[in-house]
C-alpha positions as CSV (number, residue, x, y, z in Angstrom):
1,X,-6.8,-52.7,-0.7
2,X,-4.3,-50.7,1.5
3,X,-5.7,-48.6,4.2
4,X,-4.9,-44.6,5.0
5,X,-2.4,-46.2,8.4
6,X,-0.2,-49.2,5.4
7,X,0.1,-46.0,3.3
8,X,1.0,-43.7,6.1
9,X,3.3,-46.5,7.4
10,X,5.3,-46.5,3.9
11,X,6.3,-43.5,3.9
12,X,7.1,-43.3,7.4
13,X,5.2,-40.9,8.7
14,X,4.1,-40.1,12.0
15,X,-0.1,-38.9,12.2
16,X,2.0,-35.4,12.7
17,X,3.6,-35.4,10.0
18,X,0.9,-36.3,8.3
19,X,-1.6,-33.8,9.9
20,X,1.7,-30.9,9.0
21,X,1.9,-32.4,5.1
22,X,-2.0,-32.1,4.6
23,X,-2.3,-28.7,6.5
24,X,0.9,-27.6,4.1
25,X,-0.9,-29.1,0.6
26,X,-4.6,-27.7,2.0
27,X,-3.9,-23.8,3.1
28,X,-0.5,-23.6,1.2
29,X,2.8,-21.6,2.2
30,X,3.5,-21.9,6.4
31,X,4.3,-19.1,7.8
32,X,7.5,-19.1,10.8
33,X,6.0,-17.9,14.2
34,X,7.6,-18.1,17.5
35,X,5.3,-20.8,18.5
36,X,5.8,-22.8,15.8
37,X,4.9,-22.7,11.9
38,X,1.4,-21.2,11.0
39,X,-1.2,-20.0,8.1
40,X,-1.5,-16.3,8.2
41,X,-2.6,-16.3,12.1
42,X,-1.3,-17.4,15.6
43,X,-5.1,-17.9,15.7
44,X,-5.3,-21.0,13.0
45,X,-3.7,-24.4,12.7
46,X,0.0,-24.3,14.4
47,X,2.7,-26.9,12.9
48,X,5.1,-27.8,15.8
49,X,8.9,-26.8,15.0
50,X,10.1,-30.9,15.1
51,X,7.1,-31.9,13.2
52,X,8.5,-29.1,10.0
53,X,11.8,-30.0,10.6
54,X,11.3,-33.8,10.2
55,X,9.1,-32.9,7.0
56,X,12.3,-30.7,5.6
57,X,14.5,-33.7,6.6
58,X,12.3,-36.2,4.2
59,X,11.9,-33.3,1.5
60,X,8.5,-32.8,1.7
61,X,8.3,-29.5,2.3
62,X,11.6,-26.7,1.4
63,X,12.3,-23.8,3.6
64,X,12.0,-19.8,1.8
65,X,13.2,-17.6,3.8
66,X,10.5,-17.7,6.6
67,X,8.1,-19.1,5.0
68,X,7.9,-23.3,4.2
69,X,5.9,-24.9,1.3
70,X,5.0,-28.3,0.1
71,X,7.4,-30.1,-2.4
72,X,6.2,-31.6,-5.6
73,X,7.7,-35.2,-3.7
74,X,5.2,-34.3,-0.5
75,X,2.3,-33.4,-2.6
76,X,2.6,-36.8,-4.3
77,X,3.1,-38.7,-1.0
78,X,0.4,-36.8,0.2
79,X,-1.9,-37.6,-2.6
80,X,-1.0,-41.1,-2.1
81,X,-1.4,-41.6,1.2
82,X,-4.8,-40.0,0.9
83,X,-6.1,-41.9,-2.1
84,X,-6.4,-39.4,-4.3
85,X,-3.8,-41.0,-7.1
86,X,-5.5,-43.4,-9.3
């Protein structure tokens, strides 16, 4: 049996990333704020700029307009890495 860090470690992502991918499949499309990349509210969870871009780079998440969403490719990884594929 593999743990959460093997799967995490195949797909090469940092605990950023990761933490950016779940936020993304959890509350949906990311808002772009000045600060960063956010969920409706400077108030909520804040992605960091670098950790979006390295998740565009990889194709886990696309870019619309000013807004970012999860790819069909990051919600599978992300389902992966958290166990929830069969």
């Amino acid at each position: 049996m593999t743990t959460l860090l093997n799967r995490q470690r195949e797909h090469k992502l940092t605990d950023a990333m990761l933490t950016g991918l779940d936020l993304l499949v959890r509350h949906g499309s990311a808002m772009r704020y000045r600060a960063g990349w956010g969920f409706g509210s400077l108030n909520g969870p804040i992605i960091a700029p670098a950790t979006m871009d390295a998740l565009f780079d990889r194709g886990f998440a696309r870019r619309r307009h000013a807004s970012a969403d999860v790819t069909k490719t990051g919600r599978d990884a992300h389902a992966e890495i958290t166990g929830m594929l069969s």
